[in-house]
N, C-alpha and C positions, 0 to 999 in steps of 0.2 A: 449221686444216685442216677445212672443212666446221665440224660444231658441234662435234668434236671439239675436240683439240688435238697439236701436236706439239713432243713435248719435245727441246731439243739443249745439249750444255756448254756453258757460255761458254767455254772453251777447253779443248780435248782435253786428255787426260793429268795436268788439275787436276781435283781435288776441290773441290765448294765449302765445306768446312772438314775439316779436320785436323789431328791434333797428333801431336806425338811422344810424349806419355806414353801407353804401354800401358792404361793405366788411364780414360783416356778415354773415356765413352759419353755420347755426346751423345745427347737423348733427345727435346730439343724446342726449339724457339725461335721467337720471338715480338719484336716493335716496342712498345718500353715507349714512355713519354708524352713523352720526351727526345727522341725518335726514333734511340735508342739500338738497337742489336740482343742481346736476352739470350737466352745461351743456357747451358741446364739441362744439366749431366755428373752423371748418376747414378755417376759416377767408383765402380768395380768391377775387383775383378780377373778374375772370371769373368761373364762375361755370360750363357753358354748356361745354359739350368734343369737342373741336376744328371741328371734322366730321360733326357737325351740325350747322357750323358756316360758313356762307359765304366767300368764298374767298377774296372778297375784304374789307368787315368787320374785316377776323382775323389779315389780314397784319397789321391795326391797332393797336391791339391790344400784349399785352403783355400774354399769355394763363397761363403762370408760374406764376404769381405776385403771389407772397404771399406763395408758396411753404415750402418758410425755416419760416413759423411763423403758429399758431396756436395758441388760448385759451379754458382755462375750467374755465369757473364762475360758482363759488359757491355763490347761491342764499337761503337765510337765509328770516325769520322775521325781524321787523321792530329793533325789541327787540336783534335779534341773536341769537346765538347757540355755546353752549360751543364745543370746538372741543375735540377729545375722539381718544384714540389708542386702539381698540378692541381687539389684540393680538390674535384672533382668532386661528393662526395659531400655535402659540403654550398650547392651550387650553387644560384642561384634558377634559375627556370623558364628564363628569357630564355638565360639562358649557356647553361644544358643542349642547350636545344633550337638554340642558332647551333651548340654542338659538334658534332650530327649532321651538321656541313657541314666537319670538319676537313677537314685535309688529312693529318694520321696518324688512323690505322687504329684505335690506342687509343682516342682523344679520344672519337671516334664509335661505336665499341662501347660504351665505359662509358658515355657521356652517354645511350646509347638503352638501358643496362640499368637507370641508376639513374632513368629515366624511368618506364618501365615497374614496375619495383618500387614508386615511389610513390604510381603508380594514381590520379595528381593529375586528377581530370578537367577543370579548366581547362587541362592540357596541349594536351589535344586540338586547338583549332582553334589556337594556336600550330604546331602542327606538319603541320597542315594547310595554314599559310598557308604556312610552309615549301617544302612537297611543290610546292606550285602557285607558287613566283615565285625558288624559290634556283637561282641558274646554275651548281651542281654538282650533275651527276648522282649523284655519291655520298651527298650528301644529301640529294637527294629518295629515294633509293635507302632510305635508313635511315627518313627521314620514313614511308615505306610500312608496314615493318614495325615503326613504332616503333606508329605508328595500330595495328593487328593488336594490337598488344600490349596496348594500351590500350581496347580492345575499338571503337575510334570509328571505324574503317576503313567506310567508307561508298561505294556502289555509283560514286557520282558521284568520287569518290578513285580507284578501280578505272580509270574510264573514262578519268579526264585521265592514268593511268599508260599505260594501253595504246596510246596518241597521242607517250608522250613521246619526244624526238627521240634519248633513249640506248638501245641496244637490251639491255643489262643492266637498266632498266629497265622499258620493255615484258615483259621474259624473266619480271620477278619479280611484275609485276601478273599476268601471267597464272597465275603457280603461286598466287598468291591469290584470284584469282576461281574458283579450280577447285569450293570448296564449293558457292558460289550459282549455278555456271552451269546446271543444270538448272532454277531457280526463276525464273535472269532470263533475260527476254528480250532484253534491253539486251545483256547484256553477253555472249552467247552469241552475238551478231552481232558484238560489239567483237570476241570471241576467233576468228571465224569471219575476218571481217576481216584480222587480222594472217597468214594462210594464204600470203597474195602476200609480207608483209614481203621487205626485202632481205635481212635478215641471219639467214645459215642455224643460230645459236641460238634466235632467235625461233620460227623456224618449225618447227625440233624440238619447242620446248615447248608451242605450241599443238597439234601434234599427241598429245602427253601430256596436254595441257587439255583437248581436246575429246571425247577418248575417257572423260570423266567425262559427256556428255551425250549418249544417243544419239538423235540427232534425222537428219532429213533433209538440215538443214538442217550441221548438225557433219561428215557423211558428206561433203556434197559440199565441205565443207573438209581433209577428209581425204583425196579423192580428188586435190585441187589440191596439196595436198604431195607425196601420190606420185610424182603425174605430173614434179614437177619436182625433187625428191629420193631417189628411186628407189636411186641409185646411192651414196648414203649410208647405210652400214649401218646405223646409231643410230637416224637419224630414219625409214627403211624397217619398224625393227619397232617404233618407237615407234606410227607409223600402223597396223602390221599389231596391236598391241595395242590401240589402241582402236578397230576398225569389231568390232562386236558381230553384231546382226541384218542388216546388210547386205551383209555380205562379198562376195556374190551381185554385188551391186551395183556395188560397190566394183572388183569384179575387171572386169564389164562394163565400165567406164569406162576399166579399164587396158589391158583387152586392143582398144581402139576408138583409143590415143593410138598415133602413127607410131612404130614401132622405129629405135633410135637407130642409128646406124655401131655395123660388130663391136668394132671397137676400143674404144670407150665402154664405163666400166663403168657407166653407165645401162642398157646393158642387160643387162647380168649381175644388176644390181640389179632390174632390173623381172623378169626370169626366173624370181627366188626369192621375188621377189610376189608374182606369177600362182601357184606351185606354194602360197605360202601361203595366201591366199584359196582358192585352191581346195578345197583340205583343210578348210580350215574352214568352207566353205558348205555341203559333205555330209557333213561327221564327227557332226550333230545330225542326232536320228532324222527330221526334216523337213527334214532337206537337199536341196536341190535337184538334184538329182542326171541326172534325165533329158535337161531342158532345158540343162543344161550338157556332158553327152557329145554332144546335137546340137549346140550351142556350137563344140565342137573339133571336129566333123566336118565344120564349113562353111569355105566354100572361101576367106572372107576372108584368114586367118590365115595367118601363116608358120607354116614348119618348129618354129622353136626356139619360139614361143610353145604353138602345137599338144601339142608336146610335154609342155612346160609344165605345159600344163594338164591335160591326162591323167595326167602323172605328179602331180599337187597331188590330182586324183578319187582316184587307187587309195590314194593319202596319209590319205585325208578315210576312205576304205571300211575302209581296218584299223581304225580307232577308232571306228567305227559299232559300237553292237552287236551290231542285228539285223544281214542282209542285206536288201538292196534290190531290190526289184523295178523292173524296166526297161523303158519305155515301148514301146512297138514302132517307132514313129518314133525312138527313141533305139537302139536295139537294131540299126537298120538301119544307123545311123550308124554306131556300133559297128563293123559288119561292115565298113561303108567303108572305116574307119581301119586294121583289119588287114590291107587290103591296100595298106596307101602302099608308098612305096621309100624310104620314112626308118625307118634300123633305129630310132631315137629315139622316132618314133612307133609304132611297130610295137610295141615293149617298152613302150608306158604304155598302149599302148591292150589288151593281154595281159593288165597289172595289173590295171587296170578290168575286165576281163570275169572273172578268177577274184575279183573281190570282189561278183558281182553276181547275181541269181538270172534264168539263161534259159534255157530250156528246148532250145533248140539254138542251135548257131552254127556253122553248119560252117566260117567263115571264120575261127574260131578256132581250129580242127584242122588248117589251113589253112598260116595262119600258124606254128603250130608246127612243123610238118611242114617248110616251108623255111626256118626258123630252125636244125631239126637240120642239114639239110642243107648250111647255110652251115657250120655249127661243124664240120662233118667233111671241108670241101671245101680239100685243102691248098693250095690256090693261093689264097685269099685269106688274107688279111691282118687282125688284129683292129682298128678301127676305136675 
């Protein structure tokens, strides 16, 4: 679902384990080396921590039952499963590093812990050569972090990651170039790059990646996400977290892209965009402030972005500390906005003028004045 995900039973009305003994608390489990499934019963007769147990309830009760006991079952096919001594730990280099390509989960975790713990640095291009020629993503997957771990992870490793054809892999080069992306410029174009990617994990995470560099150059990759991710919550504030100093910018760009159908929640998501850059291009005592209330006062814009963005300024003005002073050409705009016929606009552009220092406005007295008049007039209707 988007870069989410969305969870469902395998079959309604089943649990995916349960037992009949009271006593039961499964607590965790895990894919042993057999490809076995074990799982850990802190077996207890009370689970809850005694603080959230009634006084006159726990005196009943025995709170330790089951202390000196515990199980792990090991859950097989109907058929079974031969059981196997991996010996992992005293493995030469060669097996270690084919394990990083199992196909259980175990294999490939211990092979790339006890890799790393040996700190063998003739591992290194072994697992590099790995990274660059195995036809399982999941082993180059591991090859990646196994390099990281071994300290041999090198830019040109980064690069062939952010190319590879798996998008869990691209996903995980990128949360590892995040260190060096402001030093390189390589790889701050690699990560700018993946912005178009097809696949909407990817391109959540470059937007988490590039907010580690604020360049121009990052911004307008962050504007590219927007524009086409807007309507995914995750990745909308993943982008709204990383534009720093340009927001200004950034919001430019958004409110210049075509507004989608009402229906689309692209544009509910671009809505809470615009109000969040907005806010954050004037909430710093150097916010831009003037040039952007002429912004919403021009005639390009619709209704709900307009709105928008006036409601994201008065957003920006509570968290300011000082008050702001208002340009006169800004101020004029100002005046414009209180007189639309959108009650939406009318109420952000209100908010903005009591956050703002002017010396008159009479169209804000204006406005007020037929705001009361609406609210006392019983023939209409609240809106």
């Amino acid at each position: 679902n988007g870069p989410s995900f969305t969870a469902t039973r395998r079959a309604e009305g089943v649990e995916l384990l349960a037992g009949r003994d009271n006593w039961f608390r499964p607590v965790t489990l895990s894919t042993g080396p057999d490809g076995a499934l074990y799982v850990v019963d802190m077996h207890r007769a009370v689970i809850e921590h005694p603080e959230w147990i009634p006084d006159a309830v726990e005196a009943t009760l025995d709170v330790r039952a089951g202390d000196d006991k515990g199980r792990i079952y090991r859950i097989v096919p109907r058929d079974g499963l031969t059981p196997v001594r991996p010996g992992l730990a005293s493995a030469d280099l060669p097996t270690l590093v084919g394990a990083l390509a199992h196909p259980n989960k175990w294999w490939r975790d211990t092979a790339q812990r006890v890799l790393v713990e040996r700190a063998d640095p003739t591992a290194g291009p072994l697992v590099t050569q790995l990274l660059r020629s195995s036809d399982v993503a999941l082993g180059r997957l591991h090859a990646l972090w196994t390099l990281r771990g071994l300290e041999a992870l090198g830019a040109e490793d980064l690069l062939a990651a952010l190319s590879d054809p798996a998008p869990g892999v691209r996903e995980n080069a990128l949360i590892l170039a995040q260190p060096d992306l402001g030093s390189s410029e390589t790889l701050r174009r690699g990560a700018v790059h993946l912005a178009d990617d097809p696949d909407a994990r990817v391109r959540m995470q470059v937007a988490l990646t590039l907010g580690h560099a604020d360049t121009s150059e990052t911004r307008d990759g962050l504007q590219t996400i927007l524009a086409r991710d807007a309507g995914q919550r995750w990745t909308r504030y993943a982008v709204l977290a990383g534009v720093d100093d340009g927001a200004a910018n950034v919001l430019r760009a958004l409110l210049d892209t075509e507004p989608g159908p009402p229906s689309d929640r692209t544009l509910a998501g671009v809505m809470d965009a615009i109000r969040h850059l907005a806010a954050t291009s004037v909430a710093d005592v150097d916010g831009e402030l003037s040039p952007l209330v002429r912004l919403a006062g021009s005639p390009g814009l619709d209704t709900a972005r307009r709105a928008a963005l006036l409601d994201g300024l008065a957003d920006g003005l509570v968290r300011r500390e000082a008050t702001p002073d208002l340009s006169a050409g800004a101020a004029a705009s100002l005046a414009g906005l209180l007189t639309s016929t959108s009650t939406p606009v009318v109420r952000g552009a209100l908010r903005v003028a009591a956050g703002v220092e002017v010396d008159e406005l009479a169209a804000r007295d204006r406005a007020i004045e037929r705001a009361r008049a609406r609210a006392l007039d019983p023939a209409l209707t609240p809106e």
